[in-house]
C-alpha positions, -999 to +999 in steps of 0.1 A: +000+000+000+013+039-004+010+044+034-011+050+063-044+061+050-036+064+013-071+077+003-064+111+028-069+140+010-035+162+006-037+183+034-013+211+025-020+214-009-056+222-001-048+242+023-040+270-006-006+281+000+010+254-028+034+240-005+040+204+001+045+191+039+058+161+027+100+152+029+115+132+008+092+099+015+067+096-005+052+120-030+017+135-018-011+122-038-023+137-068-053+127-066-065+137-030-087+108-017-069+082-042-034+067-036-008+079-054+003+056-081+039+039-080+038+033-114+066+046-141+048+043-172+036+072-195+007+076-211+010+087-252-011+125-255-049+117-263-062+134-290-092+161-289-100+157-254-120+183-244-101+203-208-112+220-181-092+236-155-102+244-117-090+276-108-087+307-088-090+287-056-103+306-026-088+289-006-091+255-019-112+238-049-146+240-027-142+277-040-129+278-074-137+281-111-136+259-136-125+270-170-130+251-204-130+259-239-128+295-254-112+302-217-146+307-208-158+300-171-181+269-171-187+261-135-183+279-100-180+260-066-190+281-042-190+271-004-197+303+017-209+318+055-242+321+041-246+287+035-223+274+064-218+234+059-224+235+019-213+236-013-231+243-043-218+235-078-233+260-105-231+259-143-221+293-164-262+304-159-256+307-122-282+277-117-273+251-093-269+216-106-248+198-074-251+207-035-229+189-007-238+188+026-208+185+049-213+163+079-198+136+095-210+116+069-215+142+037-244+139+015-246+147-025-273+156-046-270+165-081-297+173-107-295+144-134-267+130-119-277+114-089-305+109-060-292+128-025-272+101-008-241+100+014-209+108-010-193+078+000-219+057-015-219+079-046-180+075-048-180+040-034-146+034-026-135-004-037-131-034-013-091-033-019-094+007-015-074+010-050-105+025-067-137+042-065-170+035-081-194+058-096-228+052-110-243+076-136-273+070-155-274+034-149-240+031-162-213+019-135-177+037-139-146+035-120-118+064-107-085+044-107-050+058-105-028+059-133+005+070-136+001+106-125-036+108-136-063+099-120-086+082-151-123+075-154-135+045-169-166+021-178-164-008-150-148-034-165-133-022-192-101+000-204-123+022-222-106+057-209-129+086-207-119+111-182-088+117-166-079+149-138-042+159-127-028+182-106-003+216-108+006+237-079-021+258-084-049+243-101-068+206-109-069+201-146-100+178-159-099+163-197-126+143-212-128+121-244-158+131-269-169+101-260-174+116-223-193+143-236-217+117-255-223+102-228-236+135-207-203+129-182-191+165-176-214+177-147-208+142-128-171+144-138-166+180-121-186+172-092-166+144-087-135+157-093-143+187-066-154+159-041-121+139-051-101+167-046-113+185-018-091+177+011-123+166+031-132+133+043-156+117+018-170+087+038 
């Protein structure tokens, strides 16, 4: 395994001042609540995937933008006083599509993406705690590590669609076409925030 608790969110690195706590052990994880991956392998450059970047993190990616084509801004996470405990994802309208309820055990609800239900069952992390499984329209997909990605795929296949990484100062997000067929981006942000947050998921 890659160490104590190896699905621990990064705690510095969320913190928003981009340094790393960590020595010269092991690297933090790029991934926030998935291990980071030991592999040495690299991945050839995908074609016409379609990017988005989380950005302008106040202090971390529970308040952020996301920017995608045409550097336009696609999606806000906005966690506030007002709405002390939550965070509510909104698309470039300013509607709200995804809230979070922090507790002990936080909840997600998402329009057309899923039911409210306890993120941890949303993101259900894998009996050898490599993985994470997400269900979307009837459809079952997995978050797995992969060299310094973390990649989305059907369950039970290779068939990459997503995959996020990490810079100092922002979480980068790019998505086949056949993501976008599929109606994947809203789940695939929302997951991606909840992925990266720095907050316990379960």
């Amino acid at each position: 395994m890659y160490g104590t608790n190896p699905f621990s969110a990064q705690d510095s690195w969320n913190a928003g001042n981009g340094q790393s706590s960590w020595g010269a052990g092991n690297p933090p994880s790029v991934f926030g609540a998935l291990p980071y991956p030991s592999g040495s392998g690299s991945h050839a450059p995908l074609n016409e995937l379609v990017t988005f970047k989380f950005t302008s993190f106040n202090p971390t990616i529970l308040n952020c933008k996301v920017i995608g084509p045409h550097n336009e801004t696609y999606f806000r996470a906005v966690t506030d006083a007002s709405m002390q405990g939550y965070t509510v994802l909104k698309n470039s309208q300013g509607s709200n599509i995804a809230l979070v309820e922090w507790a002990s055990h936080p909840n997600v609800e998402a329009r057309g993406i899923t039911a409210k239900q306890p993120v941890g069952q949303w993101l259900r992390l894998s009996s050898d705690r490599s993985s994470r499984y997400m269900v979307c329209n009837g459809v079952s997909y997995t978050w797995a590590p992969s060299d310094r990605f973390l990649h989305l795929f059907v369950s039970g296949t290779s068939d990459l669609l997503v995959r996020v990484s990490k810079t100092y100062d922002s979480v980068v997000l790019e998505l086949t076409p056949r993501a976008m067929q599929l109606g994947l981006l809203d789940a695939a942000i929302l997951a991606t925030i909840l992925l990266q947050c720095g907050k316990s998921i379960d």
